[in-house]
C-alpha positions as CSV (number, residue, x, y, z in Angstrom):
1,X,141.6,106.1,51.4
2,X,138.6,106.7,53.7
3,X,138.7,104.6,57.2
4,X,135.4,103.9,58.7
5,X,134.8,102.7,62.6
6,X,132.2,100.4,62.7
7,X,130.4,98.4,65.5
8,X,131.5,94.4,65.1
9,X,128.3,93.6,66.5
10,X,125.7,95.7,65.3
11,X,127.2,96.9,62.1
12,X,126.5,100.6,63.0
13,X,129.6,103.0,61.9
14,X,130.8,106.3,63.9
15,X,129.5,109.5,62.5
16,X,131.8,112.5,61.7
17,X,130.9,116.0,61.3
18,X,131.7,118.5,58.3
19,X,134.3,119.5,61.1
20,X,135.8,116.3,60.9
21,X,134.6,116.0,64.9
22,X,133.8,112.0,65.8
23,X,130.3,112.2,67.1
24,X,130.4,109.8,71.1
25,X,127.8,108.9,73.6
26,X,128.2,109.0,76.8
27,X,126.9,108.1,80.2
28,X,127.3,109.5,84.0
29,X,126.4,107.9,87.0
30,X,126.7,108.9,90.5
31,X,129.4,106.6,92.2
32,X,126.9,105.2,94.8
33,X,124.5,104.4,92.1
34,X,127.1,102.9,89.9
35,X,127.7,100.3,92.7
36,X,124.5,100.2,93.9
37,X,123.9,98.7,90.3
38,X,127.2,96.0,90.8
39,X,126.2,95.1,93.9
40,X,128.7,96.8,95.8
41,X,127.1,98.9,98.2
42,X,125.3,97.8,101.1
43,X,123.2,99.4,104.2
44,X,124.4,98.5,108.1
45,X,121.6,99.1,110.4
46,X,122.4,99.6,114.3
47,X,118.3,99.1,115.5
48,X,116.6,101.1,117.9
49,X,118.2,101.1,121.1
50,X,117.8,102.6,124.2
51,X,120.6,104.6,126.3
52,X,119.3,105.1,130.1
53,X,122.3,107.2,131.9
54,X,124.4,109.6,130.6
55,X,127.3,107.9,130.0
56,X,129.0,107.7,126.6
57,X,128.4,104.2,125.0
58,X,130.0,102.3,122.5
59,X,127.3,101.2,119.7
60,X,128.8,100.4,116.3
61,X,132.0,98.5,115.0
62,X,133.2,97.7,112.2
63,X,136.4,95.9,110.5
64,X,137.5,95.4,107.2
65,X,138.4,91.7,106.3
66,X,138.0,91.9,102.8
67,X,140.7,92.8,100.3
68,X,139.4,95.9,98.4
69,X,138.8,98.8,100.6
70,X,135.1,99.9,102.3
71,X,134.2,103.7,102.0
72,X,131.3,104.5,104.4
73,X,129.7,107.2,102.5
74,X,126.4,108.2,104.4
75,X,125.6,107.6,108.1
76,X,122.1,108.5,109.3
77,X,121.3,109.2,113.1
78,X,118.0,109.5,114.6
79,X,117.6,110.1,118.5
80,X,114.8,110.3,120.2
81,X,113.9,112.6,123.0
82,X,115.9,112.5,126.2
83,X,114.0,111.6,129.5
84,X,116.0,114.0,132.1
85,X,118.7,115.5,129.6
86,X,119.2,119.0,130.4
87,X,119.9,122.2,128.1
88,X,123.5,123.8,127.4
89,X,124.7,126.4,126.0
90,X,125.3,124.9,122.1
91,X,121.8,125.0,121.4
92,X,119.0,122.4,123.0
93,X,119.3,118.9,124.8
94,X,122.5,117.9,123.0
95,X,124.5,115.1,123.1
96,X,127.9,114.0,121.5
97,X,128.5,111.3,118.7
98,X,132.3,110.0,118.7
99,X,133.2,108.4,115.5
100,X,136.6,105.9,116.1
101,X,139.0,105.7,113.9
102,X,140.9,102.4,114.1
103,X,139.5,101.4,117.7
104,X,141.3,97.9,118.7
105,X,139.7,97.0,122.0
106,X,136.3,97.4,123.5
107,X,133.1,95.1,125.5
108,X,131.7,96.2,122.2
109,X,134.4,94.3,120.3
110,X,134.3,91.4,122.6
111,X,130.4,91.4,122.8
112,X,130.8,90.0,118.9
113,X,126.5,90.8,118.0
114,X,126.0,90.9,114.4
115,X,124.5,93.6,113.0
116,X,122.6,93.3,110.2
117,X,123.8,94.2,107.1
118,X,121.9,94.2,103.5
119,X,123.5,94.1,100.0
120,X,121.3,97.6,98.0
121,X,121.1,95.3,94.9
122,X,118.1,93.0,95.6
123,X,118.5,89.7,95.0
124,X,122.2,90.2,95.3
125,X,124.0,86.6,96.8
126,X,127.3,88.5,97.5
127,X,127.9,89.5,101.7
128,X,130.3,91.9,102.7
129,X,133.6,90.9,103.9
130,X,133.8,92.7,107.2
131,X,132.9,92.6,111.2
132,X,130.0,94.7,112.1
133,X,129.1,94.2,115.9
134,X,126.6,96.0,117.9
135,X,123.6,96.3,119.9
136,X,119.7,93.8,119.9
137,X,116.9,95.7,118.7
138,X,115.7,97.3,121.7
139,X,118.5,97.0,123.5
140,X,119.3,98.7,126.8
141,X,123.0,100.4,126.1
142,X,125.0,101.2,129.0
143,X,128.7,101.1,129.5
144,X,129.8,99.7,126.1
145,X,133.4,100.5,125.3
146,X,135.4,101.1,122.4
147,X,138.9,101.9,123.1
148,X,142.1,103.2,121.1
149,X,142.8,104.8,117.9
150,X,141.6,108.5,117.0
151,X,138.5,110.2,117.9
152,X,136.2,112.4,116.1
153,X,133.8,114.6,118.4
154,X,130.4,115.6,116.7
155,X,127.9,117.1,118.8
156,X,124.3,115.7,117.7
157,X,120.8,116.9,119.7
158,X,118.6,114.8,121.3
159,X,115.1,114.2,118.6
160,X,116.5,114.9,115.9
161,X,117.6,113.1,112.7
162,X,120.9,114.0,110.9
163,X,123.2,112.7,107.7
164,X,126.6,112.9,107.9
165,X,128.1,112.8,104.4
166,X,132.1,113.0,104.9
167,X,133.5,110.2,103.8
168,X,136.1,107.3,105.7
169,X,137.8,104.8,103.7
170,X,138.6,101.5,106.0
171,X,141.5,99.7,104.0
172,X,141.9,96.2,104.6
173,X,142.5,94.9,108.3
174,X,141.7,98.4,109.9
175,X,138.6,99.2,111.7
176,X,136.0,102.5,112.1
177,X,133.4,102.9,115.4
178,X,130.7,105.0,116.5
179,X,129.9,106.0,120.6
180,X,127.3,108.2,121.8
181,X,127.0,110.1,124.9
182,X,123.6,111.1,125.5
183,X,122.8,114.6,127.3
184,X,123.3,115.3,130.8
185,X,121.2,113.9,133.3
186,X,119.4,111.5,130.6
187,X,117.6,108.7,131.7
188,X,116.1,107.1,128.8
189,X,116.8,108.1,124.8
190,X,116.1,105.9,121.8
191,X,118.9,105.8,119.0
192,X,119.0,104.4,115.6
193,X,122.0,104.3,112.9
194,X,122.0,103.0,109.4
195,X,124.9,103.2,107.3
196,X,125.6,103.4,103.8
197,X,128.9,101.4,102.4
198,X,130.1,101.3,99.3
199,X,133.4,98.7,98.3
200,X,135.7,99.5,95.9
201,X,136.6,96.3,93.8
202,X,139.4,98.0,92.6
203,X,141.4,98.8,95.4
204,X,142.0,95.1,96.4
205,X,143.2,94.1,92.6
């Protein structure tokens, strides 16, 4: 006896080949686009800010305080030039970015300024369930802290613009940071960091 599959809705029935191979359909999205499209992926934007000595400074925090875990997937650093910073010997007017893994204490932490964060699916009510703190638009940085956990060292140049693409995943209740020190000798350098997030729904069920 023949079976047939057939679509409840639609009425439309599977096709099979003289092979007897069952003819499917499918589709692949990239995952940021897949939750771009469910409204789980939003962008955190550290504004222009300006960094006038050469001291490292703390400029981006961020702690999970949702259920389901947050994977930062893209962060995007532009610098401007460096009043004063001087060459060395890796390359240009460079500078270091410091991500923080799991910082617990900082002015940063205790400054408690919101930064602003927007779902990528316009129109989208939901907010995402975490602390992001960091610096005014056209802020003045200088001596903002983020303290403990691990440290990542990434040298970065003065005026220039650069994605980092490895990924972090913050779980629930753990935290992620960014510092920058700018070059030696700098007086004055403008910085700007956006971030892409994406949340995983499923990690929290």
């Amino acid at each position: 006896m023949a079976e047939i599959i057939k679509d409840g809705r639609t009425g439309d029935t599977a096709k099979v080949d003289a092979n007897n191979r069952l003819h499917t359909q499918s589709r692949t999205l990239d995952l940021a686009i897949a939750e771009t499209l469910d409204g789980n992926a939003y962008n955190v934007f550290a504004m222009f800010m300006n960094m006038t000595t050469d001291t490292e400074n703390a400029i981006l925090y961020l702690k999970n305080t949702g259920d389901a875990d947050i994977v930062i997937d893209t962060i995007i650093i532009d610098t401007g030039p460096s009043t004063g910073g001087v060459t060395t010997g890796v390359g240009g007017v460079v500078g270091k970015l410091h991500f923080h893994t799991n910082p617990s204490a900082g002015t940063l932490i205790d400054y408690e300024q919101n930064l602003v964060v927007v779902n990528k699916r316009i129109g989208n009510p939901v907010t995402l369930s975490a602390l992001a703190y960091g610096q005014n638009q056209g802020a003045t940085v200088a001596g903002q802290t983020l303290t403990g956990g691990v440290i990542v060292h990434v040298p970065h140049k003065a005026d220039s613009r650069r994605e980092y693409t490895q990924k972090f995943a913050i779980p629930k209740g753990q935290a992620f940071g960014i510092s920058y020190k700018p070059p030696a000798s700098n007086t004055g350098m403008d910085l700007h960091i956006n971030i892409i997030l994406l949340v995983d729904t499923t990690s929290g069920q």
